[in-house]
C-alpha positions as CSV (number, residue, x, y, z in Angstrom):
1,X,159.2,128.7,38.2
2,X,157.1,125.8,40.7
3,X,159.5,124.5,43.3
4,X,162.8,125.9,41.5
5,X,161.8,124.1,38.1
6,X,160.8,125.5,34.9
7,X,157.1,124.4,33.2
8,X,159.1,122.1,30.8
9,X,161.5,120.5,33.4
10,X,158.0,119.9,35.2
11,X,156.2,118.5,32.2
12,X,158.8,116.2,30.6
13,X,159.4,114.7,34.3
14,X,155.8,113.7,34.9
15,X,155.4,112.6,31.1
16,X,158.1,110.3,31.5
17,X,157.9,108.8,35.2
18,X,154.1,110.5,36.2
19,X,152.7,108.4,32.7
20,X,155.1,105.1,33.5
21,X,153.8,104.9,36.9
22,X,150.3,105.5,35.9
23,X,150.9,102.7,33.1
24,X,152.5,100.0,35.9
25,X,148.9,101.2,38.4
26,X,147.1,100.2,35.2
27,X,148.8,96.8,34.6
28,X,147.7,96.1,39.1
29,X,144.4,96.7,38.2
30,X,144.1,94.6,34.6
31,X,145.7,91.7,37.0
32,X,143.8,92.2,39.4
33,X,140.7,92.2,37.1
34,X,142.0,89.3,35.6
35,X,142.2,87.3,38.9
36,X,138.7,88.0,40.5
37,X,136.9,87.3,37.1
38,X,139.1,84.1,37.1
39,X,139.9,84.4,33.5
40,X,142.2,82.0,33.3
41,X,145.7,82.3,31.1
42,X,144.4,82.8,27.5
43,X,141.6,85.1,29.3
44,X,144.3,87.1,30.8
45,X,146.3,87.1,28.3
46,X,143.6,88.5,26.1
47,X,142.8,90.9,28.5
48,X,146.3,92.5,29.0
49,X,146.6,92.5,25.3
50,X,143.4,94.5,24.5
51,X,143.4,96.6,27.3
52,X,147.4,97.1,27.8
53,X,147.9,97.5,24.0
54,X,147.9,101.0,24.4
55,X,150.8,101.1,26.3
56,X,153.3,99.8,24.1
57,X,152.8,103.4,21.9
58,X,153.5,105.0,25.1
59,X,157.0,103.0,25.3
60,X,157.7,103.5,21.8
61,X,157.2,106.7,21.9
62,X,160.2,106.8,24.5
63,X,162.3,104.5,22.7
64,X,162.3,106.4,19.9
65,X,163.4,109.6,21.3
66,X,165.8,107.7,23.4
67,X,167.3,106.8,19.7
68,X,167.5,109.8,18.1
69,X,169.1,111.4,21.0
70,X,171.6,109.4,21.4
C-alpha cells in the first residue's frame, strides 16, 4: 500500500494517464521539431507519421479493452 493505493491501482493509473501524457509531451516535441527544421506540411506530416506511429498501438490497445469491458 503507497499513499492508500494498492501496486495495481498504482500501475493501471500511470499506464493509462502517466503513458497518455507522456504520448501528448511526445507529440510538443515532434511539433516543435517539425517547426525549427521548417519541414513544411508533407515534412511534418511525414514526421508525425513515422515517429508518432507508435502511438496509435498505445490507443488501440485502450480501445480494445475499453470494448471488451463494456
Amino acid at each position: 500500500m503507497i499513499f492508500g493505493y494498492t501496486e495495481e491501482q498504482l500501475a493501471s493509473f500511470f499506464l493509462t494517464y502517466g503513458v497518455a501524457a507522456f504520448i501528448l509531451f511526445m507529440l510538443f516535441i515532434i511539433g516543435h521539431l517539425a517547426w525549427e527544421s521548417k519541414a513544411g506540411r508533407f515534412g511534418t506530416f511525414v514526421l508525425f507519421l513515422g515517429l508518432g506511429l507508435g502511438f496509435v498501438g498505445f490507443l488501440a490497445k485502450f480501445i480494445i479493452q475499453w470494448w471488451f469491458q463494456r
